[in-house]
Every structure is written in C-alpha cells, then in structure tokens.
N, C-alpha and C positions, 0 to 999 in steps of 0.2 A: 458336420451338422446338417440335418433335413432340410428341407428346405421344400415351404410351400407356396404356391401362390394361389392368390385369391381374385378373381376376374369377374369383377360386375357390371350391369348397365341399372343408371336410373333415372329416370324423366320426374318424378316427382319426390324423390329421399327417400322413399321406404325402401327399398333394395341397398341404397347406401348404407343408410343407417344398420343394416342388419346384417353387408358386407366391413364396416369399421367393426362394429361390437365383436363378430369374429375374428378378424385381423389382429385386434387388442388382446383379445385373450391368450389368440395362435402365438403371439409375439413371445412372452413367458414359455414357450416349448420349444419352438424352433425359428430358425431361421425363415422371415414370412414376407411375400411381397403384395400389396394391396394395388390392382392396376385397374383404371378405368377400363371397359372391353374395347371401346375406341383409341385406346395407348397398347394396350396388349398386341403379341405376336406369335407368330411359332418361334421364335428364339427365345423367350418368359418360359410357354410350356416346354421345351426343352432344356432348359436350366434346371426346371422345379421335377421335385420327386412327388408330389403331390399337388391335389389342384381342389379347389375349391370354388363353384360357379354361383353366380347371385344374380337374380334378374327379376326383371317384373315380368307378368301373362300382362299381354294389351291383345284383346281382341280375342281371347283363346287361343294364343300362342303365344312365339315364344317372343321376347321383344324383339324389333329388329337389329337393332345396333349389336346384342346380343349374336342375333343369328349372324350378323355381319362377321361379328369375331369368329365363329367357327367357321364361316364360309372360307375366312382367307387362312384361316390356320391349317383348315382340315387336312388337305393334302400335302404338304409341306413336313408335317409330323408324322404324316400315317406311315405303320411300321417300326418305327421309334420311341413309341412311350406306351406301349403296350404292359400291362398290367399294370402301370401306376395306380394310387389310390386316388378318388376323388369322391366327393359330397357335394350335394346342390343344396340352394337355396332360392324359393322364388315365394314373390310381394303377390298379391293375387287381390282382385274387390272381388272375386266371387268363391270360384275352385282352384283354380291354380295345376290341375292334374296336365290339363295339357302339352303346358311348358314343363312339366315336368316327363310328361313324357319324350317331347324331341331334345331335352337335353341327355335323357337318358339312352334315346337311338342314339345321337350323335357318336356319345362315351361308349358305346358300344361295338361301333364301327373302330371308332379306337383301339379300343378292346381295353379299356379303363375297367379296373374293378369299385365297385359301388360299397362303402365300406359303413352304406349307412342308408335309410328310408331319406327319402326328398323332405324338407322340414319346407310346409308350405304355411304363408303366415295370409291371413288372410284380413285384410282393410273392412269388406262389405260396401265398398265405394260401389254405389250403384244409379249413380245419376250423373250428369254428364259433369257438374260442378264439383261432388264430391272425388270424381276421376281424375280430375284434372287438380284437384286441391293436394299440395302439400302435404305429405303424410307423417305423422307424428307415432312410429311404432310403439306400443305398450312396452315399457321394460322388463315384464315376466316372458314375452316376443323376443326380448331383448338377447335374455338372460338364455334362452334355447339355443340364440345364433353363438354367444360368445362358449357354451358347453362345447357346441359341435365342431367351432374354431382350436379350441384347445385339445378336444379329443381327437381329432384329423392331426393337428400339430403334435401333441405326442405318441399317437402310435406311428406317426413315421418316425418320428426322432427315437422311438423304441425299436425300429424294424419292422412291426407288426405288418405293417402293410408294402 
C-alpha cells in the first residue's frame, strides 16, 4: 500500500484544519500519516512515497517551524526521495505566493515532482488582532483540501506518481 505523509505547521488552526480535512480523505486511499512539522523527520519522509506539506505565510514567508522542518530534514534525505510526488498547502491573511514559493525551491532541491498547483486558502487576516485570532476555515476551503488529500492518496496508491 502507498503510503503518504502529511506535514504541517499551525500557530493559529487554519493550516491544521486544512492539514486534518486532507489527511481524512487521504485515509479512504492509502495508507496516510498526519505529523505535526515539529514531530516530523527524515525518517517519516523516508518511509512515505508521497508527501503532502501544509503551513501558514507569517510575514511573507514561509512559517518558521515549517522551515525548521526542512532545515533538519533537508540533508539527511537529499539524494533519496527524488521524484516522489508532493502538493502544498498554505493558510495565507494576504497572498500566500511566497511560501509557496520556498516550499516549492525547497521540493525542488529535492527534486520532488509537483503533481499539482499550490492550493493557497486565503483568511484576509489583516490586522494585528485578526492575525493572531483563531482561524475558522470555510468548509467549501474545506472541501479543496480534503479533493487534493484524496487525489495525492490515490494516484500514489494507483502508481500515477
């Protein structure tokens, strides 16, 4: 069986939330591991045939804890999980392009193939109180993370990727 794993960071539930709703759906296709990015390692992305990343942009970037995890994984894997499949996900109060970009260099350096456009959900949190508030994703926001969970989940468990 495939087997994917899903690695996020969230300081206020919106990345959570929209790493669970994919993880639920992934579960019904393949074999699927949901890991905070501060519990994650290169032993997880070595296991998994597929990878699935979820964060929030804080500042126009990428989050840190986030980038924490690729900092100690990066070297440790590199060389070894070349072409796997992965898809991003990022929580964003404004654009979100950013973080989607350094996780797209990161996978790149990897040499991860991209098996899907960056789904960026966007809050519009733009005051210091709404930033820092608790995020309650819209379930049509929902409903995109848990497609892209299931569709990453079964085209590995079909080969595709």
């Amino acid at each position: 069986m495939a087997k994917l794993l899903i690695v996020y960071h969230s300081r206020t539930g919106g990345s959570q939330q929209m790493a669970e709703a994919a993880y639920h759906a992934a579960r019904a296709e393949a074999e699927t591991s949901l890991l905070p990015a501060d519990q994650a390692g290169p032993e997880d992305l070595l296991a998994a045939d597929g990878y699935l990343f979820c964060a929030p942009e804080n500042l126009a970037a990428l989050s840190g804890v986030m980038k924490d995890f690729f900092d100690r994984c990066y070297y440790p894997v590199l060389g070894r999980i070349e072409g796997r499949a992965y898809a991003q996900m990022i929580c964003a109060g404004s654009d979100g392009e950013n973080a989607a970009r350094q996780t797209a260099r990161i996978a790149q350096g990897w040499r991860l193939r991209a098996v899907q456009d960056p789904l960026i959900i966007c809050t519009h949190a733009q005051s210091p109180e709404a930033i820092l508030a608790t995020k309650t994703i819209p379930e049509a926001d929902l409903a995109q993370c848990r497609d892209i969970g299931q569709a990453l989940a079964a085209g590995l468990e079909m080969g595709m990727f």
